[in-house]
C-alpha positions in Angstrom: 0.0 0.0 0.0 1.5 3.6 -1.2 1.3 6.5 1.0 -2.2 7.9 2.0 -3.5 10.7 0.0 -3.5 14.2 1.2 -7.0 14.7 0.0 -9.2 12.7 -2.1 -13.1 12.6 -3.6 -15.3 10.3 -2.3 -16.9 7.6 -4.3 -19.9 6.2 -3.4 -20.8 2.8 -4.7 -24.1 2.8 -6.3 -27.0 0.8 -5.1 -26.8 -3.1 -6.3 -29.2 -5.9 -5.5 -26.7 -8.2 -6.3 -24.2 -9.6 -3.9 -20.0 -9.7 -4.6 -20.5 -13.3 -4.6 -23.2 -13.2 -7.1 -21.0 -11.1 -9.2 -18.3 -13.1 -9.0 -20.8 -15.9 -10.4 -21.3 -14.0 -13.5 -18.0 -12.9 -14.3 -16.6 -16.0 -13.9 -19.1 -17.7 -16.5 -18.7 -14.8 -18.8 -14.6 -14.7 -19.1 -14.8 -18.8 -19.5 -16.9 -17.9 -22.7 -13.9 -15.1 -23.3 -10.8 -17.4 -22.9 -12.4 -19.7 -25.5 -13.4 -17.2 -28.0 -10.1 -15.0 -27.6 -6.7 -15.8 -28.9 -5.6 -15.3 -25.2 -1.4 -14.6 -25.4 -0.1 -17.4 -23.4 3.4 -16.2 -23.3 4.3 -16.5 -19.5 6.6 -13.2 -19.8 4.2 -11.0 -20.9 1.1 -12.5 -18.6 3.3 -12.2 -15.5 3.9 -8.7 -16.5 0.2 -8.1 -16.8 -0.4 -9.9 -13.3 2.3 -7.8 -11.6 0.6 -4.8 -12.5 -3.0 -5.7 -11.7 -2.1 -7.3 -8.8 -0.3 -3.7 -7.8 -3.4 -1.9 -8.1 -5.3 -4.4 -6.6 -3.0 -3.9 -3.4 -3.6 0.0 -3.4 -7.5 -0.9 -3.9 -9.8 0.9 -0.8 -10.1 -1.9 1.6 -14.2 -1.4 1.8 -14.2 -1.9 -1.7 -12.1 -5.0 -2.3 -13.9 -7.4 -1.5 -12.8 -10.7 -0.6 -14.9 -12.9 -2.7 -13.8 -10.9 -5.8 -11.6 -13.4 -8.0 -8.8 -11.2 -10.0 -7.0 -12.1 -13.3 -5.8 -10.1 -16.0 -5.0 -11.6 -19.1 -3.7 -10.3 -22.1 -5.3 -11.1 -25.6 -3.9 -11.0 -29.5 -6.3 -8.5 -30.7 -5.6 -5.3 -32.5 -8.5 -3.1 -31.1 -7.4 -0.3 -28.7 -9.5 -1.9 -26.1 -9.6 -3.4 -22.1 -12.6 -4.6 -20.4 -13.3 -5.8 -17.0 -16.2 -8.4 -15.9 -18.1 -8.3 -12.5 -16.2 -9.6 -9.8 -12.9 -9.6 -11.3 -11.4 -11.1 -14.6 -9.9 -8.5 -16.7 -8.9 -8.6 -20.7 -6.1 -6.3 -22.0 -6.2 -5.9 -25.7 -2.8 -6.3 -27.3 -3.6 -2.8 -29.0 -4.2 -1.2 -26.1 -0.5 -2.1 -25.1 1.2 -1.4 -28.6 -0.9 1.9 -28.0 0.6 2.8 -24.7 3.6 5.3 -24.7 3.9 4.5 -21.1 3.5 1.6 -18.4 1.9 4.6 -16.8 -0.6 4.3 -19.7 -0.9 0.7 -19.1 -1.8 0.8 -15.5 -4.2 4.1 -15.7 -6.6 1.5 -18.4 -6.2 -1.0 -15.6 -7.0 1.1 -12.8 -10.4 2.8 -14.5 -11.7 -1.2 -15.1 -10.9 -2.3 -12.0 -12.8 0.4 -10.8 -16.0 -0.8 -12.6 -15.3 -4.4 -10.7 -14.7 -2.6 -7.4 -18.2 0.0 -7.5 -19.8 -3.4 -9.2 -21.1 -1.2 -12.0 -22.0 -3.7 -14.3 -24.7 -5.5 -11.5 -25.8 -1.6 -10.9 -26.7 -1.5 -14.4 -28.7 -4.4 -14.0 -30.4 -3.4 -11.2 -31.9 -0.1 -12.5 -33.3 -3.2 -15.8 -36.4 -4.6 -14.4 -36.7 -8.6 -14.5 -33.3 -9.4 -15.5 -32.9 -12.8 -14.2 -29.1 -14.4 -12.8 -29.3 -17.0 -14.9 -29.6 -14.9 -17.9 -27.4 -12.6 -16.9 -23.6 -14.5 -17.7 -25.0 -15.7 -20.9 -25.7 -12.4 -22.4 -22.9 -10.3 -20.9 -20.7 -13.0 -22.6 -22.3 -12.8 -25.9 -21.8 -8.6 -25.3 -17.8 -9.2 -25.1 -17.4 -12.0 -27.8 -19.9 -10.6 -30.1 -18.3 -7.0 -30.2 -20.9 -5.8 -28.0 -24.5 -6.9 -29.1 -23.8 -10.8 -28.7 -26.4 -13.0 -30.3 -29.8 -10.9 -29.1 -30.7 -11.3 -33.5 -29.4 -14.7 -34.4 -29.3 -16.8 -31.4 -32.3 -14.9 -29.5 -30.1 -14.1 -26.2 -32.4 -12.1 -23.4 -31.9 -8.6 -25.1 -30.0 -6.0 -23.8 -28.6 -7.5 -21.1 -24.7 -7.4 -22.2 -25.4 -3.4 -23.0 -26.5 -3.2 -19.6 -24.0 -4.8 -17.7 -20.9 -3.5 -20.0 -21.8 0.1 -21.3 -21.2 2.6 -18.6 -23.0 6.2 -18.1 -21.0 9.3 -17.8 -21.6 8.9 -14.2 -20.1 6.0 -13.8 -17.5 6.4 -16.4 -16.4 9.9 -14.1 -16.3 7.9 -10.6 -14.0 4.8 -12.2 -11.7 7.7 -13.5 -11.7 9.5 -10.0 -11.4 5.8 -8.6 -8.5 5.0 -10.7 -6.6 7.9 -10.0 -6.7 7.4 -6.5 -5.4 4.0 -6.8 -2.8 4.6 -9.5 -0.8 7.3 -6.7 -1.5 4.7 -4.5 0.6 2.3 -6.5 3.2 4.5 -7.5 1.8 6.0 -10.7 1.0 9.6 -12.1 -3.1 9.8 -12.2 -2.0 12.2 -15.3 -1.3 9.1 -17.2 -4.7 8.5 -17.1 -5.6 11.8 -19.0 -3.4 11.6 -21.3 -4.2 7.8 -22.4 -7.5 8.8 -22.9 -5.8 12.3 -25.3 -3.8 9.2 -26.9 -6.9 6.8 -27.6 -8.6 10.0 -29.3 -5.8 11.4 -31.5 -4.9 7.5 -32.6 -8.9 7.5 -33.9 -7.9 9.7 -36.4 -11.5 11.0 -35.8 -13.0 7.8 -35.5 -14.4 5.7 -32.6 -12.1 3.1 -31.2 -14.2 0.0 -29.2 -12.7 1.7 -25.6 -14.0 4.8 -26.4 -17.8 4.0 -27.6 -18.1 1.8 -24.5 -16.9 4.4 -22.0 -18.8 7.4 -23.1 -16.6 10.5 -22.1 -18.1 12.1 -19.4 -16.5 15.6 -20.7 -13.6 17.5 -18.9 -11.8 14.4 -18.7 -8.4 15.5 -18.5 -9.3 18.6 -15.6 -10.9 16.9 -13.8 -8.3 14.0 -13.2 -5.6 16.6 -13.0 -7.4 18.3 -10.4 -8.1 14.6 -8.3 -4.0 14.1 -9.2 -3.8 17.5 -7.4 -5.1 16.4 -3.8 -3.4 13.0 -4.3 0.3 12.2 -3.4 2.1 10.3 -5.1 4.1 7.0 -3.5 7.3 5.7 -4.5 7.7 4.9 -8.4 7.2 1.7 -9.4 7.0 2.6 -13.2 9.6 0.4 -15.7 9.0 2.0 -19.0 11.8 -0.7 -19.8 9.8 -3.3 -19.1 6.7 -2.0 -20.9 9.1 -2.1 -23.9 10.6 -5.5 -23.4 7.0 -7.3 -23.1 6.4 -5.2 -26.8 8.9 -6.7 -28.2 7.8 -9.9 -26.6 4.3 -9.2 -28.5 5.9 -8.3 -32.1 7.1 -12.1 -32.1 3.6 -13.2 -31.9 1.8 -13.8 -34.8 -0.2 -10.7 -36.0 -3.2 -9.1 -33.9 -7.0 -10.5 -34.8 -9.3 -7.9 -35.1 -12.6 -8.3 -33.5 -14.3 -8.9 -36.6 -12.5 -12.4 -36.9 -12.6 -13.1 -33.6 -16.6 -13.1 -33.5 -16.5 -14.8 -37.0 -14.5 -17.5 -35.6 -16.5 -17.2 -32.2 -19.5 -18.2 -34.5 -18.1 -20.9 -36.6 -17.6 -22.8 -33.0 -13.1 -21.9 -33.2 -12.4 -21.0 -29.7 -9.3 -18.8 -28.5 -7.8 -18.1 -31.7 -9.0 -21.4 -33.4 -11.7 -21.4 -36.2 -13.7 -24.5 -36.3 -16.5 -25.5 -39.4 -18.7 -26.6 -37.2 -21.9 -24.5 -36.0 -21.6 -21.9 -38.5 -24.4 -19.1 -37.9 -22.4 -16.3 -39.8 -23.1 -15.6 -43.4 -22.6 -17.3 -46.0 -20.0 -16.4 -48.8 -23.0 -16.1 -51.2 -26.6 -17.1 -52.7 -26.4 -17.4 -56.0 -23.8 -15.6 -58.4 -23.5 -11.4 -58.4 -24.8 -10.2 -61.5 -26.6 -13.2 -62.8 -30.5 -12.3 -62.8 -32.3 -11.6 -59.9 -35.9 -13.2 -59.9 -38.5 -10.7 -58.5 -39.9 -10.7 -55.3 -42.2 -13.6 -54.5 -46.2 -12.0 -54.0 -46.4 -14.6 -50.7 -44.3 -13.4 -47.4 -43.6 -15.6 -44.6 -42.9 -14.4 -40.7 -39.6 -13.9 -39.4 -38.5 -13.4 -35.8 -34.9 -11.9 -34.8 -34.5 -13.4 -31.3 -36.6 -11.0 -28.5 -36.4 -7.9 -30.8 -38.2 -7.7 -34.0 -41.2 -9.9 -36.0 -41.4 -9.4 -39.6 -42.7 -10.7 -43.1 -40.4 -11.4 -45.9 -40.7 -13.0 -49.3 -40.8 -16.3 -49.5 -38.3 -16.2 -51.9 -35.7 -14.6 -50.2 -33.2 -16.5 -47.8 -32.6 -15.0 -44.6 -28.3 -14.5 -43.5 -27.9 -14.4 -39.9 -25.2 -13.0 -37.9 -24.5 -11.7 -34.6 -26.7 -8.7 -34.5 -28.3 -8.5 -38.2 -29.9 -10.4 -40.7 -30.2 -10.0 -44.5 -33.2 -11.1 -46.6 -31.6 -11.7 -49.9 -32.9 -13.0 -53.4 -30.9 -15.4 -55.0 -27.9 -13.5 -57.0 -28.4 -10.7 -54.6 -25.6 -11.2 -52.1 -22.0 -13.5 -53.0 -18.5 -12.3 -53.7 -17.2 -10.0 -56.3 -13.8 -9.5 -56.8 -12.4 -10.7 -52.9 -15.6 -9.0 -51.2 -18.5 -9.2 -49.9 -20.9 -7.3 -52.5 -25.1 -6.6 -51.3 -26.6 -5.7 -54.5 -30.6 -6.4 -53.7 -33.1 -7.2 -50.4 -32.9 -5.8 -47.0 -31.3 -6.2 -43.2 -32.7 -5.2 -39.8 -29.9 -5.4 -37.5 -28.9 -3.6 -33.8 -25.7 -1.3 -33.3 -24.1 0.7 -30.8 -26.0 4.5 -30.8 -23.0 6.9 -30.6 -25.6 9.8 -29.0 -29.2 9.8 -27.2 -30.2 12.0 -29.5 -31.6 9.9 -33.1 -30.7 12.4 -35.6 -27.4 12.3 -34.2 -27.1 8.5 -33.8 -28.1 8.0 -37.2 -25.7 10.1 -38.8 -22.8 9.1 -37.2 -23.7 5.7 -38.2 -24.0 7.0 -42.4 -20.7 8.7 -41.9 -19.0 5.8 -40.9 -20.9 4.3 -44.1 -19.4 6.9 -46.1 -16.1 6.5 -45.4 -16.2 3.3 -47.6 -18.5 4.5 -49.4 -17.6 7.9 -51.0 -20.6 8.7 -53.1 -23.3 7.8 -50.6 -25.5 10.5 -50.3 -28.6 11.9 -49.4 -31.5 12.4 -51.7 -33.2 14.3 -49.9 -33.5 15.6 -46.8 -34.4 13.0 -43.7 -37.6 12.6 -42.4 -39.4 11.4 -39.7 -41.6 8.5 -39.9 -43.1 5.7 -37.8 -42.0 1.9 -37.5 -43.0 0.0 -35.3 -45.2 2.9 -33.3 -42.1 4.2 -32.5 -40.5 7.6 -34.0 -38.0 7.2 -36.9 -35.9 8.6 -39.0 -36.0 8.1 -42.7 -33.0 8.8 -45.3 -33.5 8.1 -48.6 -29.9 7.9 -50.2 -27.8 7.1 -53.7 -24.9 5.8 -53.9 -22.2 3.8 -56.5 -22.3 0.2 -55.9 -19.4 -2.4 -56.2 -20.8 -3.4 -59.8 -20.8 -0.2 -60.7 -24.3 0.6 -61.2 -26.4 3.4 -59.2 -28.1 2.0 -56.5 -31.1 3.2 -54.1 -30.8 2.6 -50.2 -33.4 3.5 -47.7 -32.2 3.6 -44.4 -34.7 3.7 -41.0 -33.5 3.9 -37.8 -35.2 4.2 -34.5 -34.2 3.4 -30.8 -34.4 0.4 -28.6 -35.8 -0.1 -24.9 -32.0 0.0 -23.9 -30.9 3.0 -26.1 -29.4 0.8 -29.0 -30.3 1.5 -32.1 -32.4 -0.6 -34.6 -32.3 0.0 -38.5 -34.0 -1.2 -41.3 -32.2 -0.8 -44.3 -33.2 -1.5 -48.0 -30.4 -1.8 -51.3 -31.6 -1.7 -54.9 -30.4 -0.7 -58.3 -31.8 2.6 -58.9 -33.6 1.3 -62.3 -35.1 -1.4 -60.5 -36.3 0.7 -57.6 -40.2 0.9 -58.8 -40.1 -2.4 -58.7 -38.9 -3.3 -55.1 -41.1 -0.2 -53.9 -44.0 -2.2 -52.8 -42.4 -5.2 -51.4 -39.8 -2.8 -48.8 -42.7 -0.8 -47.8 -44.7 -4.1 -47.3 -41.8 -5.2 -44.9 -41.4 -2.0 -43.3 -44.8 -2.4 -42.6 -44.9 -5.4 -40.8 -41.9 -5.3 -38.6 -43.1 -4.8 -34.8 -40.1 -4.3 -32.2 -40.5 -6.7 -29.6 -37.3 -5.7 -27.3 -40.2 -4.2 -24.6 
């Protein structure tokens, strides 16, 4: 234990109906699911390292807060995401990219200090106490199928109890403020500057390049980040330094003679193919397939007859009967045959629909949805808008309408109407239509149809 701290902020626990042991339960169920779905970095060197530095944070934890039930690890796994993530009651995963990232084991430790901090004020069972009738036995399940299917686990393709994992792993401002007071208190505890964990976050941002790395959409910025902290680092003093920047550098060279980073996309591709920790079994497959039909062989219209559709515990919906249905972890496609396959090494969407769930990067819809077509536009350069958005209904609930144009892989001009509207738990559904723009009249009746039918059941 450091030296006490001249002055500190409180933080006050918020209520929980769950007890440690309890959250100890579900975290250990969920990282099980974790370790096998990862490619976990089993060099001994570089998970001691890891170790020595939880386990130094853990020491210079409050003593009302550590519990003794809580079961620590920290383990490091071979995925290129800046990203770390801690699950109730202990087990914590480091991202490789969040170390390659670091310019500092000062860095490294301010990441580990902020999720420890969730484990230690048990935010993620707080969350799930302000949900109404979220059972235990639900509750590992779906925050395990939030970490291994990049945040919205299987709630479309394998019907999970939805909206647990966002509950129990996306953090309010409020929360996100008292793990970074929490952590700074511990870090001068252990020996570390609390600025290091300001400037991480100043780090994580500029190495965006003005996009949204995983960290950062699942620990909304409570704003003033980097005053605030320096003013907590202010009251705090600072005990002996155990930072070895040498040893941060050692254990990434240790990690550039591993074989190259997954990216998350890979690891839940393989996740769903049955592979486990870096594997990538056949067996099981519920991702897409590579393709129905041929691109740009003829498309058969849309079959007059519709059949029901269900997407786990959020939406209900009519489709042609014509059209095959491509599940994966939080969207499906309705395709007709030649309407989705590969085209010169990718993936190529050329006619038919998806309803899916993602992330909303704002509360506000508008927003939401148009941080959502920007990120579409940066692969796509000539999507545009029409004209401008609108609001509509689906489902009873308000939504937002864009009507858009853009240059598709084939080359021709295609149509794509994109509806959005938000969830129970503040994700946001979309319904999103692709045609070629001289087929459009065509498909008109047969989107509006479906659009028509879908009824959110999330509630």
């Amino acid at each position: 234990m450091g030296s006490p701290a001249i002055g500190q902020t409180p933080v006050k626990p918020p209520k929980n109906k769950y007890t440690p042991e309890q959250d100890v339960q579900i975290g250990e169920k969920a990282a099980a699911e974790v370790r096998h779905s990862y490619p976990v970095i089993q060099t001994p060197e570089i998970q001691r390292y890891m170790t020595t530095l939880g386990e130094r944070l853990v020491d210079a934890a409050p003593r009302e807060l550590n519990n003794p039930a809580f079961r620590y690890s920290f383990t490091p796994v071979n995925v290129k995401e800046i990203n770390a993530f801690a699950l109730p009651g202990g087990p914590m995963f480091i991202n490789r990219g969040m170390i390659d990232s670091a310019h500092s084991e000062g860095e490294v430790v301010g990441v580990m200090a902020h999720e420890l901090s969730h484990v230690l004020l048990r935010h993620g069972t707080a969350n799930a106490t302000k949900a109404q009738g979220f059972q235990l036995g639900a509750l590992a399940g779906a925050i395990a199928g939030a970490v291994v299917g990049g945040g919205l686990g299987s709630v479309i393709s394998q019907g999970s109890q939805f909206g647990l994992g966002t509950w129990l792993l996306r953090y309010s401002r409020e929360y996100e403020k008292q793990a970074d007071i929490l952590g700074a208190q511990m870090m001068a505890r252990a020996g570390y500057d609390p600025r290091d964990l300001a400037r991480v976050f100043e780090n994580i941002e500029k190495q965006a390049g003005g996009g949204s790395p995983q960290w950062m959409s699942d620990h909304p910025n409570p704003g003033n980040r980097s005053e605030y902290i320096a003013q907590e680092a202010a009251m705090l003093q600072v005990a002996p330094s155990h930072r070895d920047n040498a040893e941060l550098q050692r254990v990434k060279s240790l990690m550039a003679s591993l074989p190259a980073p997954k990216s998350m996309a890979q690891v839940e591709r393989e996740a769903n193919r049955g592979g486990g920790n870096g594997g990538g079994g056949d067996s099981g497959d519920n991702s897409e397939p590579v393709s129905v039909g041929e691109i740009g062989q003829p498309v058969p219209a849309p079959s007059t007859s519709y059949r029901p559709v269900k997407g786990g515990k959020v939406f209900q919906a009519d489709v042609p009967t014509n059209w095959y249905a491509l599940s994966s972890q939080s969207s499906i496609k309705f395709v007709p045959k030649n309407g989705y396959g590969q085209l010169n090494g990718q993936s190529v969407f050329t006619h038919g629909a998806e309803v899916g769930v993602m992330r909303a990067q704002s509360g506000d819809l508008s927003e939401a949805t148009d941080a959502v077509l920007q990120s579409l536009a940066s692969g796509n350069p000539e999507l545009r808008d029409v004209q401008p958005p609108r609001q509509v209904q689906l489902s009873q609930r308000t939504a937002i309408h864009h009507q858009l144009t853009n240059r598709s892989a084939t080359g021709d001009r295609e149509q794509v109407n994109f509806v959005t509207t938000f969830l129970a738990d503040g994700s946001l559904f979309y319904y999103v239509t692709v045609v070629p723009a001289n087929e459009s009249n065509a498909y008109a009746g047969t989107f509006r149809r479906i659009a028509e039918s879908i009824r959110l059941t999330d509630r």
